[in-house]
C-alpha positions as CSV (number, residue, x, y, z in Angstrom):
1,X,31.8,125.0,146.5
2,X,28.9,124.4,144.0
3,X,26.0,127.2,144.5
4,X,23.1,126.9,141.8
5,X,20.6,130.1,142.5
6,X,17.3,128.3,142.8
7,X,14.9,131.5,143.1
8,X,15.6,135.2,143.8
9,X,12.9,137.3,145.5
10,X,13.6,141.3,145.6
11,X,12.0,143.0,148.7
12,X,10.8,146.2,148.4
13,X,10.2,149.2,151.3
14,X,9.0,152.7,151.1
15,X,11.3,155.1,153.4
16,X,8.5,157.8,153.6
17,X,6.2,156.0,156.1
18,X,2.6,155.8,155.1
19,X,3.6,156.4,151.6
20,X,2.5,152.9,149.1
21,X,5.5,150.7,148.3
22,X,6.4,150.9,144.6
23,X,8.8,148.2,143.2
24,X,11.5,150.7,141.8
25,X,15.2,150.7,143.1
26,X,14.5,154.0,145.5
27,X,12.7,151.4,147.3
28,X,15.0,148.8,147.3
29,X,15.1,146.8,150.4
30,X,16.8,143.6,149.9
31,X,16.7,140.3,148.4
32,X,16.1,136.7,149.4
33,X,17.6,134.3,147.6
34,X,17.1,130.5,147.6
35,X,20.0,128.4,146.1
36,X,21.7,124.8,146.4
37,X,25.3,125.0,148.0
38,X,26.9,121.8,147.9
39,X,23.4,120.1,146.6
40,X,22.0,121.4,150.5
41,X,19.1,124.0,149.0
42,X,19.9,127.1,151.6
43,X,18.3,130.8,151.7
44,X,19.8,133.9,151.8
45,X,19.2,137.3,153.3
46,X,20.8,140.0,151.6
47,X,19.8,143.6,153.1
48,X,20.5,146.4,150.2
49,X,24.1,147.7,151.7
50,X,25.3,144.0,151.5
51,X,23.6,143.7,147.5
52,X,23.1,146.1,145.4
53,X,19.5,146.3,142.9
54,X,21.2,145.6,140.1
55,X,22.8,142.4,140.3
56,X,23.4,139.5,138.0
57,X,23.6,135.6,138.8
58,X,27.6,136.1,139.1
59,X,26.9,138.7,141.9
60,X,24.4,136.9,143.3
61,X,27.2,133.7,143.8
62,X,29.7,135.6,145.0
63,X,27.8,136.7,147.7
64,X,26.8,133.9,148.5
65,X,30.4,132.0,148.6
66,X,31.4,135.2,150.7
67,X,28.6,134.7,153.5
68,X,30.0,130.9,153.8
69,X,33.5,131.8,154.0
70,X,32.5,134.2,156.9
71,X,30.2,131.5,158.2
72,X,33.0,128.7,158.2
73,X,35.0,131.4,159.9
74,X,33.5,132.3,162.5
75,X,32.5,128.3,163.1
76,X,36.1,127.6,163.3
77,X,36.8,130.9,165.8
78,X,34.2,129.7,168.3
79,X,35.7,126.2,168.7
80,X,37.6,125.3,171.8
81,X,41.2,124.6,170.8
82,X,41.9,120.7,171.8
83,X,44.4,120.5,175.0
């Protein structure tokens, strides 16, 4: 599986409501991350238990090859078996 990270957007959150949104890693959210799998440009959710703040490109991959491992999983669970 080829995966070339095509952007990488962090997303940011305050958790004291009504409090302004600073982009520091207490506020951490998640990232969104656009990348070509297979030469198919794809985007990625990644919520901040799933990746951490600090990540590099490496991290980033793996990440991404984990989510389509699960993915082809779960596509091959939910097919009928052939009678």
């Amino acid at each position: 599986m080829e995966v070339i990270i095509k952007s990488s957007n962090i997303q940011f959150k305050n958790p004291q409501i009504g409090q302004p949104t600073r982009a520091v890693a207490d506020h951490y959210n998640g990232r969104r991350i656009t990348a070509l799998v297979d030469g198919e440009e794809q985007l990625y959710r990644f919520k901040k238990d799933e990746l951490a703040f600090e990540v590099d490109e490496d991290d980033m991959i793996e990440a991404i090859e984990q989510r389509e491992r699960e993915s082809q999983e779960t596509e091959q669970e939910e097919e009928p078996e052939a009678e």
